[in-house]
TIVO-2410 file (N, C-alpha, C; in nm, 3 decimals):
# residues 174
REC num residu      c1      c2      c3 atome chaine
REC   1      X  -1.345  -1.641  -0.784     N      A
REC   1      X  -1.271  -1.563  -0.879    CA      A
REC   1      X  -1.166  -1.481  -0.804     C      A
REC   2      X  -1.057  -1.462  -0.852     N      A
REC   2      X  -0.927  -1.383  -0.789    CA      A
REC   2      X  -0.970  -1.221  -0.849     C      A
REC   3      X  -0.931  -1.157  -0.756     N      A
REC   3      X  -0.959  -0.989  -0.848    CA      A
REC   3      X  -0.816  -0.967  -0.933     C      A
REC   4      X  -0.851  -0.927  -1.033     N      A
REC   4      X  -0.717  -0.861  -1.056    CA      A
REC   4      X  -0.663  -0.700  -1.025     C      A
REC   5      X  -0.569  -0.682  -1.089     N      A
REC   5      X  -0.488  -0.543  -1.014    CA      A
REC   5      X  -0.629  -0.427  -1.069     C      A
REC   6      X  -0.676  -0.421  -1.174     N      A
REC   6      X  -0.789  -0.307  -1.135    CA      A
REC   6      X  -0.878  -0.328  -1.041     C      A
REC   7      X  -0.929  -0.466  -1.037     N      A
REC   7      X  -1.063  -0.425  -0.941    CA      A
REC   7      X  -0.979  -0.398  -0.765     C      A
REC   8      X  -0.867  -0.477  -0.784     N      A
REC   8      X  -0.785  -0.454  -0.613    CA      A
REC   8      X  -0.756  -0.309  -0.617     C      A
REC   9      X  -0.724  -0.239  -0.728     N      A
REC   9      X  -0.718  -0.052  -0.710    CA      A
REC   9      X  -0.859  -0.027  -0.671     C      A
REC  10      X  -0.971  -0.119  -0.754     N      A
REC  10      X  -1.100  -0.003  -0.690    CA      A
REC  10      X  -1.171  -0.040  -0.611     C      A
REC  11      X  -1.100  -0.155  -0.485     N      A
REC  11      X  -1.158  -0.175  -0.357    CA      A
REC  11      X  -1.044  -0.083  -0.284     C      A
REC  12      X  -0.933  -0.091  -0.280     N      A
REC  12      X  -0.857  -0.030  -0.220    CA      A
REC  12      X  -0.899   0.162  -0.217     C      A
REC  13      X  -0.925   0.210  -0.348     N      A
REC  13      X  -0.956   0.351  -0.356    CA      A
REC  13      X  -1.102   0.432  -0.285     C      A
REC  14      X  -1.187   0.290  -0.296     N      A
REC  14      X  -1.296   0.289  -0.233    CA      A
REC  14      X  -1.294   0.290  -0.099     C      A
REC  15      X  -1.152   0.229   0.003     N      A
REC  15      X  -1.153   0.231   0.124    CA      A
REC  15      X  -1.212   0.100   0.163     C      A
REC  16      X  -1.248   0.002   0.081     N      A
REC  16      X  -1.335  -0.077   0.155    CA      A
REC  16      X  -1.204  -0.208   0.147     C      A
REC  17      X  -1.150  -0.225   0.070     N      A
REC  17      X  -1.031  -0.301   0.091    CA      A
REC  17      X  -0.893  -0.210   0.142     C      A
REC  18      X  -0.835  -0.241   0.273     N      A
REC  18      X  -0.713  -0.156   0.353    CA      A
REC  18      X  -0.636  -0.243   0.379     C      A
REC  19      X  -0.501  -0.208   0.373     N      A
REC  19      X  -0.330  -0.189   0.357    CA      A
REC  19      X  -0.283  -0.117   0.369     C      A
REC  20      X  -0.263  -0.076   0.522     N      A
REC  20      X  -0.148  -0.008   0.573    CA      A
REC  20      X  -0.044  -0.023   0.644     C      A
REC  21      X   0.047   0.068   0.604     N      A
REC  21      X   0.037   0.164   0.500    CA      A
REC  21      X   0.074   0.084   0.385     C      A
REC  22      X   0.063   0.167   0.278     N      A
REC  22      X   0.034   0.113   0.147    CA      A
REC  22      X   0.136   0.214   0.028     C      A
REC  23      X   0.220   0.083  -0.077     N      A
REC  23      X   0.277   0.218  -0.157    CA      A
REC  23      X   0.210   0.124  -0.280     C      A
REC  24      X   0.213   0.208  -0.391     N      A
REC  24      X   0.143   0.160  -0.520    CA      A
REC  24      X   0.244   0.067  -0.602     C      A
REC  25      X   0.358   0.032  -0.564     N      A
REC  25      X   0.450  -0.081  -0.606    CA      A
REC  25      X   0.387  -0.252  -0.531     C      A
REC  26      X   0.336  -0.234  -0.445     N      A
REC  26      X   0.333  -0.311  -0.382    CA      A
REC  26      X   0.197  -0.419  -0.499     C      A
REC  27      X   0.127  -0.295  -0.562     N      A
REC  27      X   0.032  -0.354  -0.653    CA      A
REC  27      X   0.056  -0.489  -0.746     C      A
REC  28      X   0.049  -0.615  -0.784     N      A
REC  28      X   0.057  -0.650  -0.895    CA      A
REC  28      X  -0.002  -0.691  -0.970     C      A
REC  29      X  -0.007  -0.789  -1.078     N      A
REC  29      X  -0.123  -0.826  -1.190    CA      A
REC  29      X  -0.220  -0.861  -1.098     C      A
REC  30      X  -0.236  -0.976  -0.976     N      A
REC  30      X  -0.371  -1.029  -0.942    CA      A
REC  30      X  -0.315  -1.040  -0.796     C      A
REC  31      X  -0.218  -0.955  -0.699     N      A
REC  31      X  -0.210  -0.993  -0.608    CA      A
REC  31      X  -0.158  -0.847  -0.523     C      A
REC  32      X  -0.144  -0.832  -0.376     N      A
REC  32      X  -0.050  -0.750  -0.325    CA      A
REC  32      X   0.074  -0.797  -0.254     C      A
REC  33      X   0.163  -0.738  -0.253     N      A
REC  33      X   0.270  -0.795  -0.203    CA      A
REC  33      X   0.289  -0.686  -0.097     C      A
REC  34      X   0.382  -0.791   0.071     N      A
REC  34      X   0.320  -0.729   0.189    CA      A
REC  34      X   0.461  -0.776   0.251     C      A
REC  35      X   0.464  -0.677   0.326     N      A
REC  35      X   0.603  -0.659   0.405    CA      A
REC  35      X   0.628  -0.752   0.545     C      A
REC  36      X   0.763  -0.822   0.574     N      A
REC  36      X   0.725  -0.846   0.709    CA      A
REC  36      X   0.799  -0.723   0.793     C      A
REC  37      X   0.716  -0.753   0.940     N      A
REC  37      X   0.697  -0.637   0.997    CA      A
REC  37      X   0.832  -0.680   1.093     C      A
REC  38      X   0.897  -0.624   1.169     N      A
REC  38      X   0.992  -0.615   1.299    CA      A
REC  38      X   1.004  -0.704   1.383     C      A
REC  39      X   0.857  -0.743   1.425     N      A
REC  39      X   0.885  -0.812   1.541    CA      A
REC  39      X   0.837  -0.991   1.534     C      A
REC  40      X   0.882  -1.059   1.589     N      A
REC  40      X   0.880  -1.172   1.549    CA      A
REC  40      X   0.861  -1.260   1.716     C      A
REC  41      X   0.803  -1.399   1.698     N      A
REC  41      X   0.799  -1.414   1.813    CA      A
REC  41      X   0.866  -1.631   1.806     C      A
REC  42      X   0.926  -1.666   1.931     N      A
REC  42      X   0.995  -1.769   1.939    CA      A
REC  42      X   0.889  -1.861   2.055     C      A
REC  43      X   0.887  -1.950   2.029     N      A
REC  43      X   0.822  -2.053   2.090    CA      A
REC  43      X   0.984  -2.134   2.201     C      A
REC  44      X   0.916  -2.147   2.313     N      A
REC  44      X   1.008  -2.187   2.434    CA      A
REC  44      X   0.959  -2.283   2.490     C      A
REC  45      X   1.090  -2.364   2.558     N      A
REC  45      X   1.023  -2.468   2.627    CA      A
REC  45      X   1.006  -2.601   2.580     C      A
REC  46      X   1.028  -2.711   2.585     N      A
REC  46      X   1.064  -2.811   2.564    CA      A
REC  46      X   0.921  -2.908   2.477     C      A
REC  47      X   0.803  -2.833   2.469     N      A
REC  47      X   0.724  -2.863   2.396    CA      A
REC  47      X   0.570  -2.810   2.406     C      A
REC  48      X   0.486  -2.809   2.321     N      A
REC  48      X   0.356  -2.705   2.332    CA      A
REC  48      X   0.225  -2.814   2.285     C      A
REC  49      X   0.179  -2.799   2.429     N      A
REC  49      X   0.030  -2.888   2.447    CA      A
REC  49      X  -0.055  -2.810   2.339     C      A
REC  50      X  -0.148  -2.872   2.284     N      A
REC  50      X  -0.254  -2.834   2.223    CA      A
REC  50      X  -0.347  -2.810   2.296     C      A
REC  51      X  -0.497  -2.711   2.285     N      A
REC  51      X  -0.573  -2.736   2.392    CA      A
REC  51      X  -0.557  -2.701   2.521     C      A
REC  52      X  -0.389  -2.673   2.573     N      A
REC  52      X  -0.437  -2.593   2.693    CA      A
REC  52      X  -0.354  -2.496   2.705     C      A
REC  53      X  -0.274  -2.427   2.801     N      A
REC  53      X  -0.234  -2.265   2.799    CA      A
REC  53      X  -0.184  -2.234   2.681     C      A
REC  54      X  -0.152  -2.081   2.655     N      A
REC  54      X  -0.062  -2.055   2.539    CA      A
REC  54      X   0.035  -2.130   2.565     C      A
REC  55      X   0.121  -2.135   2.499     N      A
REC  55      X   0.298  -2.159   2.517    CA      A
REC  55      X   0.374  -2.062   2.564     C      A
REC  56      X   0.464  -2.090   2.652     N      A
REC  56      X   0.590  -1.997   2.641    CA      A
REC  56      X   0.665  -1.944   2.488     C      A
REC  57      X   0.698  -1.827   2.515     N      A
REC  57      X   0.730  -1.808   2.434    CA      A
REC  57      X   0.817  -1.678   2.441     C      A
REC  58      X   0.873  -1.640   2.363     N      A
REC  58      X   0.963  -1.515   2.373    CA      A
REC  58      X   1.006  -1.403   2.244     C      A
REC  59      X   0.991  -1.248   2.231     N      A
REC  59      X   0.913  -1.147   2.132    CA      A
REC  59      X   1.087  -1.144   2.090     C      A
REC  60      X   1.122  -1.124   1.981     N      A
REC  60      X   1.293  -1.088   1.889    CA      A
REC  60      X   1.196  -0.934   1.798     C      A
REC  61      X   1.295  -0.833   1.848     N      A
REC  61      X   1.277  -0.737   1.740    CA      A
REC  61      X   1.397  -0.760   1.660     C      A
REC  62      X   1.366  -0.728   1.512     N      A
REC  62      X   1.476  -0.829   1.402    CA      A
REC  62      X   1.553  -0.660   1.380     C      A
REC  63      X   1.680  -0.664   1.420     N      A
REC  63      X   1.749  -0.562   1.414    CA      A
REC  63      X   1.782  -0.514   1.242     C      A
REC  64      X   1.755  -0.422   1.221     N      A
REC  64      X   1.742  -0.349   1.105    CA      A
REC  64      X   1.884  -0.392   0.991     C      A
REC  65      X   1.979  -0.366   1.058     N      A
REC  65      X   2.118  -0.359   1.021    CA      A
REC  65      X   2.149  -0.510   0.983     C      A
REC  66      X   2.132  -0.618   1.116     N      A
REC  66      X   2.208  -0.744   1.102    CA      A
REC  66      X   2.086  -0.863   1.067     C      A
REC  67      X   1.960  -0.838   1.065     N      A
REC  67      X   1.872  -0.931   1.048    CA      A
REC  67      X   1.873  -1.014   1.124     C      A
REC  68      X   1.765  -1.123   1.120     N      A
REC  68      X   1.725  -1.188   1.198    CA      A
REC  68      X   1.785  -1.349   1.144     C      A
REC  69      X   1.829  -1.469   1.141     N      A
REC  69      X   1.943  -1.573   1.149    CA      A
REC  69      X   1.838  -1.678   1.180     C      A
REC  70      X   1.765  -1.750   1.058     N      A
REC  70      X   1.709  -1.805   1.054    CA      A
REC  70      X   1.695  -1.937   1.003     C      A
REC  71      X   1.752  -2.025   1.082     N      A
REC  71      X   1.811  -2.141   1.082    CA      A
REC  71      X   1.736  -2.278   0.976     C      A
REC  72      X   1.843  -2.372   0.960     N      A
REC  72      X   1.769  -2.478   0.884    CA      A
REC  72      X   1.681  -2.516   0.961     C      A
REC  73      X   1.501  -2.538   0.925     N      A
REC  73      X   1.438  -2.635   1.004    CA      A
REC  73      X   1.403  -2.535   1.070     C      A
REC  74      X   1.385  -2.421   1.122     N      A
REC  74      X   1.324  -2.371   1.228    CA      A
REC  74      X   1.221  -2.275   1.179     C      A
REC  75      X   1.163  -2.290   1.292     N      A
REC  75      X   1.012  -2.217   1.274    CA      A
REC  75      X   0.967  -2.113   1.341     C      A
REC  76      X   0.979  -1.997   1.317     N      A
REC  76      X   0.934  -1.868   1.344    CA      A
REC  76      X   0.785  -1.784   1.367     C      A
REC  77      X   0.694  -1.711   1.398     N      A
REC  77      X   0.588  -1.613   1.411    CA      A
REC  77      X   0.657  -1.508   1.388     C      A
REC  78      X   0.599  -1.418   1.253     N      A
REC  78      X   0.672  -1.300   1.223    CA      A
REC  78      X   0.473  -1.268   1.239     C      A
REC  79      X   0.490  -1.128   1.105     N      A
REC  79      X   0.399  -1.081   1.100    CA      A
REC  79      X   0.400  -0.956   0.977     C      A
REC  80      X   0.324  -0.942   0.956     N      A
REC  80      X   0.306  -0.816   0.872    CA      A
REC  80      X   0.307  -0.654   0.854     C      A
REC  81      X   0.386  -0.643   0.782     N      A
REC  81      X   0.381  -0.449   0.834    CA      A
REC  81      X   0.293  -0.410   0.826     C      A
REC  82      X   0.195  -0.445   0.722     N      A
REC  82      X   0.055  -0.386   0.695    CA      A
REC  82      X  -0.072  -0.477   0.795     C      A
REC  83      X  -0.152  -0.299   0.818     N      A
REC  83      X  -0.232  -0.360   0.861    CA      A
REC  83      X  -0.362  -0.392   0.746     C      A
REC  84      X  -0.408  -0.549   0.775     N      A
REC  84      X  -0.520  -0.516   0.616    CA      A
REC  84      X  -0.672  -0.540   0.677     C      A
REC  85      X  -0.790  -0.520   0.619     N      A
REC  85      X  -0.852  -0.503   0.638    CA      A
REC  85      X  -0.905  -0.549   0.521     C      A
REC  86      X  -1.002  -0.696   0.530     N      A
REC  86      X  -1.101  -0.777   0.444    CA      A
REC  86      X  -1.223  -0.717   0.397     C      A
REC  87      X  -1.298  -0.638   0.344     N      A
REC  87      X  -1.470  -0.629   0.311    CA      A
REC  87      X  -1.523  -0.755   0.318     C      A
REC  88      X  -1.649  -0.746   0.356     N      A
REC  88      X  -1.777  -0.852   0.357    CA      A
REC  88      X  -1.783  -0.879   0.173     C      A
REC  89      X  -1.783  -1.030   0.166     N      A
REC  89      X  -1.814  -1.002   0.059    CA      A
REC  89      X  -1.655  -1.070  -0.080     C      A
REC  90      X  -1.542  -1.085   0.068     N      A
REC  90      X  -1.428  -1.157   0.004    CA      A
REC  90      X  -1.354  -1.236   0.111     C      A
REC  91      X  -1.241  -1.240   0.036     N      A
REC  91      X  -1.149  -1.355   0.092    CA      A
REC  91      X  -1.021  -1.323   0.052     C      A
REC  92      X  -0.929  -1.301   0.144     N      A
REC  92      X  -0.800  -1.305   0.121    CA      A
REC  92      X  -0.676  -1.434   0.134     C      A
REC  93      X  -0.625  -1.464   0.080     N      A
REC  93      X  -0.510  -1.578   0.070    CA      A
REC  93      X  -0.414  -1.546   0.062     C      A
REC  94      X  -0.308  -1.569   0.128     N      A
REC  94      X  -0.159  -1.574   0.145    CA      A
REC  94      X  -0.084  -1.624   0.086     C      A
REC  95      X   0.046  -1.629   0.013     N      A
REC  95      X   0.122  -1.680  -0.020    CA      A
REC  95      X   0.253  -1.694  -0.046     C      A
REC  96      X   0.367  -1.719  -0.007     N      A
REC  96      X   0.487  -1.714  -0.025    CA      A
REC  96      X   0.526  -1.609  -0.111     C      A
REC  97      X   0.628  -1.537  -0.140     N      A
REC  97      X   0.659  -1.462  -0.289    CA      A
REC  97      X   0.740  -1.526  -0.340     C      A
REC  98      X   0.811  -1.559  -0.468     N      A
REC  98      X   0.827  -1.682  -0.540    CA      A
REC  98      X   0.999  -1.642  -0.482     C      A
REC  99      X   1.075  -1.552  -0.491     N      A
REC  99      X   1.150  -1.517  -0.481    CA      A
REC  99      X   1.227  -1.571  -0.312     C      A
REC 100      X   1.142  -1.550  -0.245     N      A
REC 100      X   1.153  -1.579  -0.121    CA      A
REC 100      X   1.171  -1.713  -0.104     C      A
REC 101      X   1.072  -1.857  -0.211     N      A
REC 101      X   1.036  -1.949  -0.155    CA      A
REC 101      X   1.143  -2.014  -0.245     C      A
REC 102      X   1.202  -1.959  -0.337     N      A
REC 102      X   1.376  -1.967  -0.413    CA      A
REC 102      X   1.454  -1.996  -0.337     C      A
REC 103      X   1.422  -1.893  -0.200     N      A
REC 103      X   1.568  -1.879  -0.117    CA      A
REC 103      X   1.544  -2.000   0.009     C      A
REC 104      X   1.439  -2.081  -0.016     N      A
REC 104      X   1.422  -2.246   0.103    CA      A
REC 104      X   1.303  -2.153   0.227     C      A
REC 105      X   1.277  -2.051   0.210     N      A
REC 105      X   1.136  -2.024   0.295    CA      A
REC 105      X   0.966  -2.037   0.254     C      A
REC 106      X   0.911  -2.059   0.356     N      A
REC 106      X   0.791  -2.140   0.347    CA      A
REC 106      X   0.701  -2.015   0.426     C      A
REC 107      X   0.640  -1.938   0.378     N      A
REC 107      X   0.567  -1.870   0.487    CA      A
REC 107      X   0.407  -1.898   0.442     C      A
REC 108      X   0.331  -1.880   0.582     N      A
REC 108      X   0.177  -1.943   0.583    CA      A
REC 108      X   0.103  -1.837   0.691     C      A
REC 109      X  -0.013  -1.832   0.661     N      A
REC 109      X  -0.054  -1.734   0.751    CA      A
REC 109      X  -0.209  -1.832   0.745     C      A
REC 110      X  -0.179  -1.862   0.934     N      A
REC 110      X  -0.283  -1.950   0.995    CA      A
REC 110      X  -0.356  -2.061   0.879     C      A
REC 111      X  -0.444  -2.069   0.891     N      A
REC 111      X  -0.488  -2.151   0.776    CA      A
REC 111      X  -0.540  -2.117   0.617     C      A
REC 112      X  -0.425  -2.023   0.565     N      A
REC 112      X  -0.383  -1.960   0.461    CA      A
REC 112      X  -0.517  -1.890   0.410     C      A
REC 113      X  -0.615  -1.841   0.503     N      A
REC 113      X  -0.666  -1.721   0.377    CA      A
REC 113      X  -0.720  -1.633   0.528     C      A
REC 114      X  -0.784  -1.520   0.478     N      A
REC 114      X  -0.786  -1.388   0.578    CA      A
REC 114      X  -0.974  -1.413   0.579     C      A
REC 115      X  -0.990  -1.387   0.653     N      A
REC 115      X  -1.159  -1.374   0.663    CA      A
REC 115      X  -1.211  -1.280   0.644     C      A
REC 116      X  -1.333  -1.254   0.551     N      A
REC 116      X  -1.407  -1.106   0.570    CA      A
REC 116      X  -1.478  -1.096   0.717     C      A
REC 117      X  -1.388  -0.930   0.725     N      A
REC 117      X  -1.388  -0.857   0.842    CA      A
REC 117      X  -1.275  -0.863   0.921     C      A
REC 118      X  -1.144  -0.921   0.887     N      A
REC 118      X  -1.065  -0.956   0.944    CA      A
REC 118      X  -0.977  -0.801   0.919     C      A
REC 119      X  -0.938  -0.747   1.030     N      A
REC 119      X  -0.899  -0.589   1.035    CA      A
REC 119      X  -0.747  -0.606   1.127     C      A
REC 120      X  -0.665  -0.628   1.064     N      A
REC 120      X  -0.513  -0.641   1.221    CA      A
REC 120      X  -0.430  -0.658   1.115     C      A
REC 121      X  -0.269  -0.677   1.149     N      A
REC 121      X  -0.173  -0.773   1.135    CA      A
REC 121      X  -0.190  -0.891   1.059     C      A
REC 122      X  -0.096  -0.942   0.998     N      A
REC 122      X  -0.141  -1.125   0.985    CA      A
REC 122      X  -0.006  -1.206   1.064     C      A
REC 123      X  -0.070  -1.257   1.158     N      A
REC 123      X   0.075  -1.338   1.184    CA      A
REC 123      X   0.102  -1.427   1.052     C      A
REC 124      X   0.194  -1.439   0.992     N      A
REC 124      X   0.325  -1.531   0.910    CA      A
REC 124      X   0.375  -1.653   1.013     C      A
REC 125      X   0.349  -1.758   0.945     N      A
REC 125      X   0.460  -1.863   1.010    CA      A
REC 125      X   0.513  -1.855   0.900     C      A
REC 126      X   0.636  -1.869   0.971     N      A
REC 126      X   0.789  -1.850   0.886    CA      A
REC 126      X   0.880  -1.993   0.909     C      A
REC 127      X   0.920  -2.031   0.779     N      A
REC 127      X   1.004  -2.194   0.818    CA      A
REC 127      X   1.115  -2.155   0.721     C      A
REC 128      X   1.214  -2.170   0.788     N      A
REC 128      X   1.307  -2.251   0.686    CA      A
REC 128      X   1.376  -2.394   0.631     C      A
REC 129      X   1.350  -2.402   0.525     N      A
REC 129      X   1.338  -2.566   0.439    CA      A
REC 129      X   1.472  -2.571   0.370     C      A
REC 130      X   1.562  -2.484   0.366     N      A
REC 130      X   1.660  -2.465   0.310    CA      A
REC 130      X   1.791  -2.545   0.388     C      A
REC 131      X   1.895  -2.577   0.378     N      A
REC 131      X   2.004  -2.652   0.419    CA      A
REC 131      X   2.115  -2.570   0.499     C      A
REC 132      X   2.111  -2.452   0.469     N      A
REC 132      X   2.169  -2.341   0.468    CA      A
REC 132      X   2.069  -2.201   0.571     C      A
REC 133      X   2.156  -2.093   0.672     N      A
REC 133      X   2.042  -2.004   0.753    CA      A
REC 133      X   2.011  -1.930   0.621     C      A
REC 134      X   1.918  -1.850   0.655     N      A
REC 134      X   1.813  -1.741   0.587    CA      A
REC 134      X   1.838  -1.653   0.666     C      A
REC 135      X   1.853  -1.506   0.630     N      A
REC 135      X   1.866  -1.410   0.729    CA      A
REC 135      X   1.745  -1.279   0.658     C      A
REC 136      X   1.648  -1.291   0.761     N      A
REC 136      X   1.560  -1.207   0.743    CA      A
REC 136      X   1.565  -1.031   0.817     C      A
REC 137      X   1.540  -1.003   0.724     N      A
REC 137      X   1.523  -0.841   0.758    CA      A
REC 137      X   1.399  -0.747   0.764     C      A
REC 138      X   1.366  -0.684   0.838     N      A
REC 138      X   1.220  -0.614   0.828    CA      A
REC 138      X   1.174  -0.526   0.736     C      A
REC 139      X   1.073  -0.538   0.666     N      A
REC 139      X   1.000  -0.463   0.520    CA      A
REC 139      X   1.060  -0.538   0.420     C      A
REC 140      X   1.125  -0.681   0.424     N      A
REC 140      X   1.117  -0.775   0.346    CA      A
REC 140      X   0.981  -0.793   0.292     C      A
REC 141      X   0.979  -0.803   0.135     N      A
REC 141      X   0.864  -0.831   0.069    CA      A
REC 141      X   0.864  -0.968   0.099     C      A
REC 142      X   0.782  -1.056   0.124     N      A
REC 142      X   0.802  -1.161   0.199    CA      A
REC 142      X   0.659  -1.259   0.155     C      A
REC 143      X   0.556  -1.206   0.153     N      A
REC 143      X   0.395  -1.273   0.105    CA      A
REC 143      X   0.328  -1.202  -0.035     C      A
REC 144      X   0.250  -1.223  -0.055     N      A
REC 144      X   0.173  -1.194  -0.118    CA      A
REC 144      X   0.000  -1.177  -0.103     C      A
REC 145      X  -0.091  -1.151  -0.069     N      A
REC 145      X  -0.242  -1.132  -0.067    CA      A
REC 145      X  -0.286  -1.126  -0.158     C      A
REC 146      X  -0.364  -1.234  -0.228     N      A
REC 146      X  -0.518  -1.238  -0.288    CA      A
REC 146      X  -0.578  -1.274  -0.265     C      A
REC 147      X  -0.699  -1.182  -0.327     N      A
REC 147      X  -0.842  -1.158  -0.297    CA      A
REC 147      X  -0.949  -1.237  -0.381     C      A
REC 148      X  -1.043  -1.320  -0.318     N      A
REC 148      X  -1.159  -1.381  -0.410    CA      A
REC 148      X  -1.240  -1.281  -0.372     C      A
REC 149      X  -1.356  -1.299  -0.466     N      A
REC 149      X  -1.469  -1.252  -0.462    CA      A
REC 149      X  -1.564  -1.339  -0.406     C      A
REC 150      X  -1.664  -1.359  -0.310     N      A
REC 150      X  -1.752  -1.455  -0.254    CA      A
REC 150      X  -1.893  -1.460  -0.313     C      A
REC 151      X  -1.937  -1.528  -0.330     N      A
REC 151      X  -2.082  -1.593  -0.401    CA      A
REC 151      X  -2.169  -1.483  -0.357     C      A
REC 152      X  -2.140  -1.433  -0.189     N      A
REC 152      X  -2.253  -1.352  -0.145    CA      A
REC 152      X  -2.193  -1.308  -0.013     C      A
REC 153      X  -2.260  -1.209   0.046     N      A
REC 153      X  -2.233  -1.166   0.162    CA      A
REC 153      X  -2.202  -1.265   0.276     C      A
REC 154      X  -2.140  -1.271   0.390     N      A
REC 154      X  -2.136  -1.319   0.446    CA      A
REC 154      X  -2.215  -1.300   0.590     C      A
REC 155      X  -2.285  -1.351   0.658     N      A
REC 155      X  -2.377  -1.358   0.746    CA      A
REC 155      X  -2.301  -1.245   0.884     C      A
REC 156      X  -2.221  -1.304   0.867     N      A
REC 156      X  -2.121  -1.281   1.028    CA      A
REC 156      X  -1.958  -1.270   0.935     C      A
REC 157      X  -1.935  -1.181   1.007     N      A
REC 157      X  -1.770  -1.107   0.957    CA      A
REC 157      X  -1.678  -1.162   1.080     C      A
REC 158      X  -1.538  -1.178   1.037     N      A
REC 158      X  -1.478  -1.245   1.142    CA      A
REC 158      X  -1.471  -1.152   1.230     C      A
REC 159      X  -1.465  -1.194   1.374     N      A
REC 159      X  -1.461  -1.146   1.525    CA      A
REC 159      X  -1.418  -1.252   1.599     C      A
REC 160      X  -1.335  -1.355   1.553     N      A
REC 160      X  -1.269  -1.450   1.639    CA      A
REC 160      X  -1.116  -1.417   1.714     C      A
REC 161      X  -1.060  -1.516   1.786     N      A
REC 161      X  -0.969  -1.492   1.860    CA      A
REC 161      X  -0.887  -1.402   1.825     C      A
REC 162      X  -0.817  -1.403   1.696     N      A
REC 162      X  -0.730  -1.289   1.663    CA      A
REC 162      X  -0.764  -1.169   1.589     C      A
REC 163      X  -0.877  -1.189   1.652     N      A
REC 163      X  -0.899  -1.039   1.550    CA      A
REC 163      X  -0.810  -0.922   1.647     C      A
REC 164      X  -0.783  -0.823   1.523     N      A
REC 164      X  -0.736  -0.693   1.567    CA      A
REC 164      X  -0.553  -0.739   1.646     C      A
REC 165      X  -0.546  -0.823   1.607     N      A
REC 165      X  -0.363  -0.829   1.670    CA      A
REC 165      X  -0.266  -0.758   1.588     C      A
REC 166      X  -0.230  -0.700   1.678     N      A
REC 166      X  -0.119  -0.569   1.695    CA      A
REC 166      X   0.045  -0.627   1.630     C      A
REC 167      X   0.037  -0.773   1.641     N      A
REC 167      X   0.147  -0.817   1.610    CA      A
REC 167      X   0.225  -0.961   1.580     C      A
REC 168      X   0.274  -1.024   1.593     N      A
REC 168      X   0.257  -1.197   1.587    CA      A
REC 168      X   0.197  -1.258   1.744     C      A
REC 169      X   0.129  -1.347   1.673     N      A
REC 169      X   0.008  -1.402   1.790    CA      A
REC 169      X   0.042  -1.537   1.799     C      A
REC 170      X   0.063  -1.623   1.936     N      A
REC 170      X   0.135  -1.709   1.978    CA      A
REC 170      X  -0.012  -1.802   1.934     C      A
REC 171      X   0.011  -1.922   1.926     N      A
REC 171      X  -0.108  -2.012   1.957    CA      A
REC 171      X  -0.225  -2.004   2.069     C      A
REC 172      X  -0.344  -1.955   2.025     N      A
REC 172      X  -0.453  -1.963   2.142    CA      A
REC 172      X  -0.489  -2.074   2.202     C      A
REC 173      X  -0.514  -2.156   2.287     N      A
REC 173      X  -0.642  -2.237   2.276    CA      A
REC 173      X  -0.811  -2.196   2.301     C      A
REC 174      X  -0.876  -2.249   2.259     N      A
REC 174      X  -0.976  -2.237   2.242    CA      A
REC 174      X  -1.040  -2.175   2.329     C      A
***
């Protein structure tokens, strides 16, 4: 089941569902809508093994004024202004904002839903599908978050590789 905008006010008021920071626009019928954050990160180098080191790669803070020039076909690591924070007990999912995915962008966050216990950032992969650049700017409303409700508690809360990242997170391996 998806929560809608009351029960997401009374996990959020409760503290047990977090978004920060958080303004009460951001609320809507069954979802939150979530900012991207500044810094963004570029993949380098002529190609990226699976399975063994990170990749090269290189951090773009997206200048406030002129935005960030985001080409046909290319593929970006942004991230989220908010930091959110899952309860035991749900599931968060990502999704484009319709407005955004109007303008030929595709954004996905890892394998599109948030894990309970998952407390950080969300890295965003960011694409553009459009023919034409995209020029992104920071505290762009950019995703959206909803929340299921889960059958039952969950045994174990996420504590995997990215937990707690501060900011866009390059590919791990294992």
């Amino acid at each position: 089941m998806i929560l809608s905008d009351r029960d997401l006010k009374a996990l959020l008021a409760a503290g047990l569902l977090v978004v920060e920071p958080w303004e009460e626009r951001q609320l809507g019928p069954t979802s939150i809508d979530l900012r991207l954050g500044a810094r963004l990160v570029k993949y380098r180098g002529e190609r990226l093994e699976l399975g063994k080191a990170p990749p090269a790669s290189e951090e773009i803070m997206i200048d406030p004024h002129h935005g960030y020039e985001l080409r046909p076909g290319e593929f970006i690591l942004g991230c989220t202004l908010e930091r959110v924070r899952i309860p035991n007990g749900y599931q968060g999912f990502i999704e484009t904002k319709g407005d955004v995915a109007r303008a030929g962008l595709q954004v996905h966050n890892g394998d599109g839903h948030v894990d309970p216990g998952s407390d950080h950032v969300l890295t965003l992969e960011i694409t553009n599908l459009n023919s034409i650049p995209v020029v992104l700017y920071p505290g762009l409303f950019i995703c959206q978050l909803f929340i299921h409700q889960l059958s039952s508690l969950c045994l174990r809360e996420y504590r995997g590789k990215y937990f707690g990242q501060q900011g866009p997170t390059v590919y791990q391996p294992a």
